[in-house]
Backbone and ligand atoms as CSV (ligand in chain L), in Angstrom:
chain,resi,resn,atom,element,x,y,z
A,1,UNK,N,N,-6.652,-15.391,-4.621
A,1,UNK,CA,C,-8.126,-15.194,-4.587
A,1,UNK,C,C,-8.606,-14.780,-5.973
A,2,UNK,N,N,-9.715,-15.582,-6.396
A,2,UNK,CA,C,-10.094,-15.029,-7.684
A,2,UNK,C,C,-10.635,-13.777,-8.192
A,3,UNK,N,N,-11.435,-13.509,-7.115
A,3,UNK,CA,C,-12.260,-12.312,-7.222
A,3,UNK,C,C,-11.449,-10.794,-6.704
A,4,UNK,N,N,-10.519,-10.656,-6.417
A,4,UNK,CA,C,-9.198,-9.752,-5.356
A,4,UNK,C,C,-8.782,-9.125,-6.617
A,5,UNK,N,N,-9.084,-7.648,-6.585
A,5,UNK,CA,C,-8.654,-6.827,-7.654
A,5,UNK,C,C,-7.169,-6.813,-7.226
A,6,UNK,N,N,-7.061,-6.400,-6.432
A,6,UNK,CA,C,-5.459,-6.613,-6.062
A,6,UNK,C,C,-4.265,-7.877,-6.106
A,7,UNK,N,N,-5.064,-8.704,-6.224
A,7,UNK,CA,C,-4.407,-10.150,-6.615
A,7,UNK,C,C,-4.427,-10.070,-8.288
A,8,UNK,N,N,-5.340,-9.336,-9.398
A,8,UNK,CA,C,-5.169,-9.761,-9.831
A,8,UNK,C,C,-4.166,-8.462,-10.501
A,9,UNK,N,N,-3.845,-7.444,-9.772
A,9,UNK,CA,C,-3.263,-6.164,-10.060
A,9,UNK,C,C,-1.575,-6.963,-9.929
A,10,UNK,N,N,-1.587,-7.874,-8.972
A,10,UNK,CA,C,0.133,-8.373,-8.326
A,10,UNK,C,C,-0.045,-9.609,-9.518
A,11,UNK,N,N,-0.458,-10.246,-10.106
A,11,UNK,CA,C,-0.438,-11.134,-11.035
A,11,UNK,C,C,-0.518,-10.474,-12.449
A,12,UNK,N,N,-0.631,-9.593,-13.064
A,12,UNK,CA,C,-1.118,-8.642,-13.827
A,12,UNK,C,C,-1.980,-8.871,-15.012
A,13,UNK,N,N,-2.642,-9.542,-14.325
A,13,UNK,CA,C,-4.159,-9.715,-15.099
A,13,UNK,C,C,-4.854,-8.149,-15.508
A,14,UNK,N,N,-4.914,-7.326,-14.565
A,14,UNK,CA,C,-4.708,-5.973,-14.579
A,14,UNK,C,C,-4.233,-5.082,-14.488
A,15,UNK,N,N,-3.817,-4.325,-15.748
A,15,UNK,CA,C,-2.631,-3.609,-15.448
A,15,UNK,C,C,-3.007,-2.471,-14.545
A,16,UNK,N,N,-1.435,-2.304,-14.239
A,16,UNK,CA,C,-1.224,-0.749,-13.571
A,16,UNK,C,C,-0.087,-0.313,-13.522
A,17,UNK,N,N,-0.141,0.799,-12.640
A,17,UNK,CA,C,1.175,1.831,-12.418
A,17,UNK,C,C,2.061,1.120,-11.803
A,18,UNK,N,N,3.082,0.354,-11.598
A,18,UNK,CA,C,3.815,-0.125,-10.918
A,18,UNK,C,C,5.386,0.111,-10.945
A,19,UNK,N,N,5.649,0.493,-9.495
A,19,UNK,CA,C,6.569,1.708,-9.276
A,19,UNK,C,C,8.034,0.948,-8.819
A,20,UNK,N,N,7.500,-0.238,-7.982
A,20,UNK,CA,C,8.445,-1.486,-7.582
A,20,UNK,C,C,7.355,-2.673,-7.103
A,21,UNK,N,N,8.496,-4.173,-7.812
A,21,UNK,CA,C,8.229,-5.218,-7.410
A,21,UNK,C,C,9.104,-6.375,-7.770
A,22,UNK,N,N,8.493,-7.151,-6.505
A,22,UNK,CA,C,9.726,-8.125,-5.886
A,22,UNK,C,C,8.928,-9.591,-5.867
A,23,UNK,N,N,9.742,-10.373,-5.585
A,23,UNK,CA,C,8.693,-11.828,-5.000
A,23,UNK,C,C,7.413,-11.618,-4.234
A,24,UNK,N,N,7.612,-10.692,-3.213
A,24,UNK,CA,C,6.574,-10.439,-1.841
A,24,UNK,C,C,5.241,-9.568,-1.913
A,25,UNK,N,N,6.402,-8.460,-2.864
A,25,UNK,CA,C,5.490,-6.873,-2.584
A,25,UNK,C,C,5.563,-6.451,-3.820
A,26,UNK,N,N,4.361,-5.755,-3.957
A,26,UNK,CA,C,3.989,-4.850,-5.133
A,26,UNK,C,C,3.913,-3.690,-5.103
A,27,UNK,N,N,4.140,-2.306,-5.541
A,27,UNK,CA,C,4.113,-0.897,-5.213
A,27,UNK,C,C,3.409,-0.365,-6.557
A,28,UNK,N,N,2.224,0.210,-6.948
A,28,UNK,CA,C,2.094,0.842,-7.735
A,28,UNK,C,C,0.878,2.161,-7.267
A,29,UNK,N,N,0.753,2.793,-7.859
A,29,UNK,CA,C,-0.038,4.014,-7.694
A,29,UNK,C,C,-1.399,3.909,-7.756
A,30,UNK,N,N,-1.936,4.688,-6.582
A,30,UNK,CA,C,-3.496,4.556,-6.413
A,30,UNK,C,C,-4.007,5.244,-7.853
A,31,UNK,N,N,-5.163,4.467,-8.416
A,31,UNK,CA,C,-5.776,5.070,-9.403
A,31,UNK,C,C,-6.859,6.449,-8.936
A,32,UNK,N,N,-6.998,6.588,-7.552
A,32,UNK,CA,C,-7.609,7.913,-7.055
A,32,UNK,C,C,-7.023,8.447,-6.225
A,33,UNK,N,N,-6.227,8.932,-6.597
A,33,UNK,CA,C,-4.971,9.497,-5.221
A,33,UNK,C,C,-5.599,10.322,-4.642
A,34,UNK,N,N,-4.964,10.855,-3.103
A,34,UNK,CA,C,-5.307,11.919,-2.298
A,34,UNK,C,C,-4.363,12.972,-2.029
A,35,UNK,N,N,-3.291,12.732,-2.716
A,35,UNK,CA,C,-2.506,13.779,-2.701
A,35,UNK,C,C,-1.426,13.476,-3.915
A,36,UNK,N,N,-0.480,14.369,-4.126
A,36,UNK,CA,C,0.436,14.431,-5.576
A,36,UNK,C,C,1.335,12.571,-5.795
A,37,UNK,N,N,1.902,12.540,-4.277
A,37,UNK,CA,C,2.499,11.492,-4.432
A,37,UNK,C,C,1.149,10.252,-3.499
A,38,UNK,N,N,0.726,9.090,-4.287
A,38,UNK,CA,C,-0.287,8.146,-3.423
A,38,UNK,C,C,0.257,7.155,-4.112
A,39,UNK,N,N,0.943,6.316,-2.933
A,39,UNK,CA,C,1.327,4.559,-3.093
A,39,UNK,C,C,0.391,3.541,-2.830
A,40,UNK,N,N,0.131,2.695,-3.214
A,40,UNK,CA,C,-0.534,1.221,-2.661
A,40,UNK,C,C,0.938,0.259,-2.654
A,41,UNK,N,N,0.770,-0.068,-1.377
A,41,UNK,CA,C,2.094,-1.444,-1.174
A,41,UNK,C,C,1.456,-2.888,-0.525
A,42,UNK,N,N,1.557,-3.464,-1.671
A,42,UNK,CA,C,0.935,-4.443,-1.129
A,42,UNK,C,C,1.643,-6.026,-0.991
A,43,UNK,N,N,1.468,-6.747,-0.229
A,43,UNK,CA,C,1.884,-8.627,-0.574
A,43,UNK,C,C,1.407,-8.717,-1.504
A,44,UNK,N,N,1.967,-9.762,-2.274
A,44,UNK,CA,C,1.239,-10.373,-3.211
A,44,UNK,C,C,0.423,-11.690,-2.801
A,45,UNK,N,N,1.056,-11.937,-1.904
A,45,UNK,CA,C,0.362,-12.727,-1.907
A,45,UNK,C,C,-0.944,-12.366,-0.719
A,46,UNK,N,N,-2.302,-13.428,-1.385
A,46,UNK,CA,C,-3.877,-12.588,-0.261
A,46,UNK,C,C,-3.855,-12.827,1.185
A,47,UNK,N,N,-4.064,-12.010,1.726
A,47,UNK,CA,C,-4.705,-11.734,2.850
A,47,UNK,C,C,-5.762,-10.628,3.176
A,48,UNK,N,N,-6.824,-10.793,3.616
A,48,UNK,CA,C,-7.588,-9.869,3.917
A,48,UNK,C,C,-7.144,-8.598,4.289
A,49,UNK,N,N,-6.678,-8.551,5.468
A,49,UNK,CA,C,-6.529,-7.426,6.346
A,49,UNK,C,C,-5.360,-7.190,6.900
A,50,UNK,N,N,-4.956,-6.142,7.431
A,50,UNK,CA,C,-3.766,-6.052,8.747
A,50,UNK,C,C,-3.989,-7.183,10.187
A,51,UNK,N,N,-5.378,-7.000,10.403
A,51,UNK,CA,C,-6.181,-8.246,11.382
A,51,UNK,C,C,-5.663,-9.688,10.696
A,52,UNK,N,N,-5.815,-9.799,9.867
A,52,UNK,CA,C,-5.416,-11.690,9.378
A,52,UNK,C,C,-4.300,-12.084,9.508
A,53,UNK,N,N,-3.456,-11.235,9.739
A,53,UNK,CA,C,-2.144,-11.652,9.563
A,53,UNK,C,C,-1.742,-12.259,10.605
A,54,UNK,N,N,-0.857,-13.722,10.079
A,54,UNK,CA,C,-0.291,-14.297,11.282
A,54,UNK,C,C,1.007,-13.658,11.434
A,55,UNK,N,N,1.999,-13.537,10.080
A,55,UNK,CA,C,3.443,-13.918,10.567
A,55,UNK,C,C,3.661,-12.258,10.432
A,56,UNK,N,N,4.002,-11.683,11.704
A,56,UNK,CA,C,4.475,-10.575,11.543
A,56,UNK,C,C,6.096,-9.814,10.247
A,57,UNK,N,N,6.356,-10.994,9.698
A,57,UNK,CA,C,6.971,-10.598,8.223
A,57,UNK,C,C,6.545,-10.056,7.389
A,58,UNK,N,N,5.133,-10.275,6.918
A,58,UNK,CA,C,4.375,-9.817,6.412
A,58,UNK,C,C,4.277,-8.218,6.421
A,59,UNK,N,N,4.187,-7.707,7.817
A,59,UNK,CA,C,4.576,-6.047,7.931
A,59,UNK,C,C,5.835,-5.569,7.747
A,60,UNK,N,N,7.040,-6.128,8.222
A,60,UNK,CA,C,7.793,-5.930,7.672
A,60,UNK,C,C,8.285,-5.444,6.726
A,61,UNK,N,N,7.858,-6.749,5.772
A,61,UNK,CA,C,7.907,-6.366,4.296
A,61,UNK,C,C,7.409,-5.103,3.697
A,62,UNK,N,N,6.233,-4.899,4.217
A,62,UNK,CA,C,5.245,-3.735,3.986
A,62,UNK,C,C,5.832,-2.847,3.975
A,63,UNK,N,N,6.277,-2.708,5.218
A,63,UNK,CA,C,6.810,-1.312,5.781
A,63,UNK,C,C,8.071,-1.347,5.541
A,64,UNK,N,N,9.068,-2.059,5.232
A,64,UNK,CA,C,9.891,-1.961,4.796
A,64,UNK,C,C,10.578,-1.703,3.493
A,65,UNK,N,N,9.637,-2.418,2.160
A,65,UNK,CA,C,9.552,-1.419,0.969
A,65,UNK,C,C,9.406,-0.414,1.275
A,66,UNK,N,N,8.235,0.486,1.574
A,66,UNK,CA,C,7.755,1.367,1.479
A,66,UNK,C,C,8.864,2.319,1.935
A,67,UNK,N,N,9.588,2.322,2.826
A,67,UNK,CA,C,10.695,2.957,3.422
A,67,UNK,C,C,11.585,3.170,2.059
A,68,UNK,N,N,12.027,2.115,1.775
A,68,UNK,CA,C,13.275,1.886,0.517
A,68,UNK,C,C,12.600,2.647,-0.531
A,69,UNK,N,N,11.036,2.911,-0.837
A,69,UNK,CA,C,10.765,3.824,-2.108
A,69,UNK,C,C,10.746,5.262,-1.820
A,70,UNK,N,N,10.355,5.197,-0.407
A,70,UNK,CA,C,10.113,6.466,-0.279
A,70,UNK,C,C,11.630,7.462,-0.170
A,71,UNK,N,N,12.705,6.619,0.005
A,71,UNK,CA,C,13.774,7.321,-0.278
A,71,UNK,C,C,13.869,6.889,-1.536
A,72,UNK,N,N,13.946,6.136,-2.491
A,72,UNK,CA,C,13.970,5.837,-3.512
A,72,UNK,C,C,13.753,7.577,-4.508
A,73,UNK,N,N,12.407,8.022,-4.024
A,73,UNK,CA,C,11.601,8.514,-4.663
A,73,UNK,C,C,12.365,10.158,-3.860
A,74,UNK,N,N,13.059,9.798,-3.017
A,74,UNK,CA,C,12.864,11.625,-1.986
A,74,UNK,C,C,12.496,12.159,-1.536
A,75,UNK,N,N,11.094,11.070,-1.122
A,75,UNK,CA,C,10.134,11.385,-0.004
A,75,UNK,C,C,10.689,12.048,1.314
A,76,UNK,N,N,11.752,11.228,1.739
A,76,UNK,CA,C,12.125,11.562,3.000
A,76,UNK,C,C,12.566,12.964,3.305
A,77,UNK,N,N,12.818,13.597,2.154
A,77,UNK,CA,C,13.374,14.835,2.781
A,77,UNK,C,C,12.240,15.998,3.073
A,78,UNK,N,N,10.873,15.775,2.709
A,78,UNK,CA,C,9.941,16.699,3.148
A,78,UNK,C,C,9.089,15.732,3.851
A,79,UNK,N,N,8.984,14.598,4.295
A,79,UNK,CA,C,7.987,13.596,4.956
A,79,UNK,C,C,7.209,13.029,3.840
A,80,UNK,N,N,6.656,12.227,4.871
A,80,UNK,CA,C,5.472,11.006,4.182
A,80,UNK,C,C,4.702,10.354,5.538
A,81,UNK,N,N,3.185,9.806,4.983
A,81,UNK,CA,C,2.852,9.006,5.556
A,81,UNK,C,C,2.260,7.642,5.087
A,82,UNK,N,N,2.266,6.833,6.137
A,82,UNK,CA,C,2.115,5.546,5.913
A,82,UNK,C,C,0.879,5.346,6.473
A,83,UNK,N,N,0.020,4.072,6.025
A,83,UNK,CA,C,-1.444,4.244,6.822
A,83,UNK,C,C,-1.898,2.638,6.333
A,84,UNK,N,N,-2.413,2.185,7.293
A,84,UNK,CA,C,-3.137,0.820,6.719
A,84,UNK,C,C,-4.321,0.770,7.321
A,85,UNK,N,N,-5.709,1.480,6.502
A,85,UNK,CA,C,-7.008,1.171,6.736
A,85,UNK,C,C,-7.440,-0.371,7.249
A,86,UNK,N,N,-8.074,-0.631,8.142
A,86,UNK,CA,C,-8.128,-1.765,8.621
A,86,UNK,C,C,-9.595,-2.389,8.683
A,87,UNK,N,N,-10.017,-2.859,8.233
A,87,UNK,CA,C,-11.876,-3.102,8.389
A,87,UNK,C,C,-13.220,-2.327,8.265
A,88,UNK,N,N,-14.186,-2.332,8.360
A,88,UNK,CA,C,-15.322,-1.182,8.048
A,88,UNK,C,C,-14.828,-0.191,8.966
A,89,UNK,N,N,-14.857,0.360,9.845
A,89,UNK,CA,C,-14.630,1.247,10.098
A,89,UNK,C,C,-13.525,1.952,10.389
A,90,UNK,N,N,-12.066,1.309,10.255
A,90,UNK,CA,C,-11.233,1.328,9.604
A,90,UNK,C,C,-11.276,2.237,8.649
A,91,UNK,N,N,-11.863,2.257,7.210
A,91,UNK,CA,C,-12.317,2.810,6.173
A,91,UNK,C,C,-11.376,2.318,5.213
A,92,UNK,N,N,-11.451,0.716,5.287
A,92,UNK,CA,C,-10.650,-0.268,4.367
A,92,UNK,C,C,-11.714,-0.664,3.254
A,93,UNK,N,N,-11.621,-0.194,2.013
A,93,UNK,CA,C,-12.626,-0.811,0.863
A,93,UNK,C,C,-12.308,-1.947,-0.020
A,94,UNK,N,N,-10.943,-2.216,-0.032
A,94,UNK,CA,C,-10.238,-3.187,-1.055
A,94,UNK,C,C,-9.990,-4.018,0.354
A,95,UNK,N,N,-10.313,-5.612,0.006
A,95,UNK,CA,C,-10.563,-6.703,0.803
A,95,UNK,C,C,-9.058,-7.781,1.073
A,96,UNK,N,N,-7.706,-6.270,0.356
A,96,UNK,CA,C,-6.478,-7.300,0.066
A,96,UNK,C,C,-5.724,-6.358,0.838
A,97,UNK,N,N,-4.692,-6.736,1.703
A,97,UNK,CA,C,-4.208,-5.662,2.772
A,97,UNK,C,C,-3.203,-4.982,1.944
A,98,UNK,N,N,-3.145,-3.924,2.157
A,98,UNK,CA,C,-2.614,-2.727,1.613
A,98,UNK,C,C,-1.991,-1.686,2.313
A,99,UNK,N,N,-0.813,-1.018,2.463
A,99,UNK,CA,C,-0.329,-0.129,2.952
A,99,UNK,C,C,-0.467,1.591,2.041
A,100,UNK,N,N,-0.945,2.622,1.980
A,100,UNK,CA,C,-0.876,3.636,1.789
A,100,UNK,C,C,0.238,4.427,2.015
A,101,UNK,N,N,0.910,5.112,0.815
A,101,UNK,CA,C,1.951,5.839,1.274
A,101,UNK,C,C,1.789,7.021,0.442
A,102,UNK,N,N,1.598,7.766,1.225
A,102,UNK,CA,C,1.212,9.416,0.813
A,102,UNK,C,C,2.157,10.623,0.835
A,103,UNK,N,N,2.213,11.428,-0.027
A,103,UNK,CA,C,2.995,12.727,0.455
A,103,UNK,C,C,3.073,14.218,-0.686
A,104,UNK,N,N,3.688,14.820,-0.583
A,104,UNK,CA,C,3.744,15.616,-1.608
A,104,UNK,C,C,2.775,16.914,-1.580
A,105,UNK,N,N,2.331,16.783,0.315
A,105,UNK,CA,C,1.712,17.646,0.867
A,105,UNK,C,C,1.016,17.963,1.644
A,106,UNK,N,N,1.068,18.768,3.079
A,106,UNK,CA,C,0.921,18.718,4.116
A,106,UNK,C,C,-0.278,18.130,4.363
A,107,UNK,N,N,-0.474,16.472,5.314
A,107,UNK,CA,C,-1.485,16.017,5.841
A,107,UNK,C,C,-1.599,16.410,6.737
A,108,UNK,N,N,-3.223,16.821,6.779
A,108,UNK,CA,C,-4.126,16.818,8.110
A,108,UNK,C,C,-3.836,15.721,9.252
A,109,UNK,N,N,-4.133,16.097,10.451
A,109,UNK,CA,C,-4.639,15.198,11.573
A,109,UNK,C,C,-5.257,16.236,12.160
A,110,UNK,N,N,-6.350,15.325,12.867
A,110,UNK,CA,C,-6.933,13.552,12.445
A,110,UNK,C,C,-7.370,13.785,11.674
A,111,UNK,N,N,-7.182,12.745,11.177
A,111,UNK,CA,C,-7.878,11.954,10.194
A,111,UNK,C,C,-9.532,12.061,10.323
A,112,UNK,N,N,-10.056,11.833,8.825
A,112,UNK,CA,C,-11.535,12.352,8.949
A,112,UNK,C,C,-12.246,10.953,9.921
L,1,AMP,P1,P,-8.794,1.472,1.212
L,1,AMP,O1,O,-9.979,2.388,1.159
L,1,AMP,O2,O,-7.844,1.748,2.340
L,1,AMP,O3,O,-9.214,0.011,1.171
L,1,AMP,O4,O,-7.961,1.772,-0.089
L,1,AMP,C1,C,-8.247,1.202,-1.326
L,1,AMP,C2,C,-7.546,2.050,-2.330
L,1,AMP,O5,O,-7.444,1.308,-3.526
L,1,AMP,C3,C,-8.277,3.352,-2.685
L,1,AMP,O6,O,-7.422,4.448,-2.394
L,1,AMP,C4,C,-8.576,3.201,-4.166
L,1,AMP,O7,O,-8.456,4.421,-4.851
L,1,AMP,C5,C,-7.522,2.203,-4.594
L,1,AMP,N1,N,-7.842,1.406,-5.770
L,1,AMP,C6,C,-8.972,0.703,-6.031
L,1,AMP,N2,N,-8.876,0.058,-7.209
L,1,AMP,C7,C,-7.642,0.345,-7.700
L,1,AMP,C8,C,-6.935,-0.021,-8.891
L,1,AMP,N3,N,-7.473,-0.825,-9.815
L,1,AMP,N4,N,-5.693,0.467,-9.076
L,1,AMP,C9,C,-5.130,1.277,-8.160
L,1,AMP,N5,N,-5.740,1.646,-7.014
L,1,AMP,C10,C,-6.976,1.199,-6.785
């Protein structure tokens, strides 16, 4: 997609923080984090949403990096969470599906 900041973040037309990447998936750091440790994991390749998706590989992948960094990183031994904003009310703002991976300090529930 031409206009997909995130397409052009996995192509690196724009740079960024990037923590891991593969053929599929991209991992680099939210530029406004919400807590010490904030991931963006994304496909590279576009899709809108968690909703668009046909081939359930696609999550997989998602969630399956994200696993491999978060021990990567040593997340696992005090927790983490994972989160995929999904549509307007959702409270999804970037139009390229994205997984959130947070930690580095005790999250609230619920969620606002
Ligand atoms: P969401 O609100 O779930 O769609 O999350 C979008 C996330 O993308 C927000 O946490 C933003 O801070 C983050 N974000 C937007 N632009 C960039 C960028 N250029 N680099 C890194 N993170 C970004």
């Amino acid at each position: 997609m031409d206009d997909c900041i995130f397409c052009k973040i996995a192509n690196g037309e724009i740079p960024s923080d990037f923590v891991y990447q593969d053929d599929e998936v991209a991992v680099f750091k939210d530029v406004n984090p919400q807590a010490p440790v904030h991931l963006l994991v994304i496909p590279k390749k576009h899709v809108k949403s968690a909703a668009e998706v046909s081939d359930p590989a696609v999550f997989s992948a998602l969630v399956g990096r994200a696993v491999e960094v978060a021990r990567k990183l040593g997340l696992d031994k005090d927790g983490y969470r994972m989160v995929i904003n999904t549509g307007e009310q959702g409270g999804q703002t970037v139009p390229h599906l994205h997984l959130h991976l947070l930690a580095g300090r005790n999250l609230g529930w619920p969620p606002g």
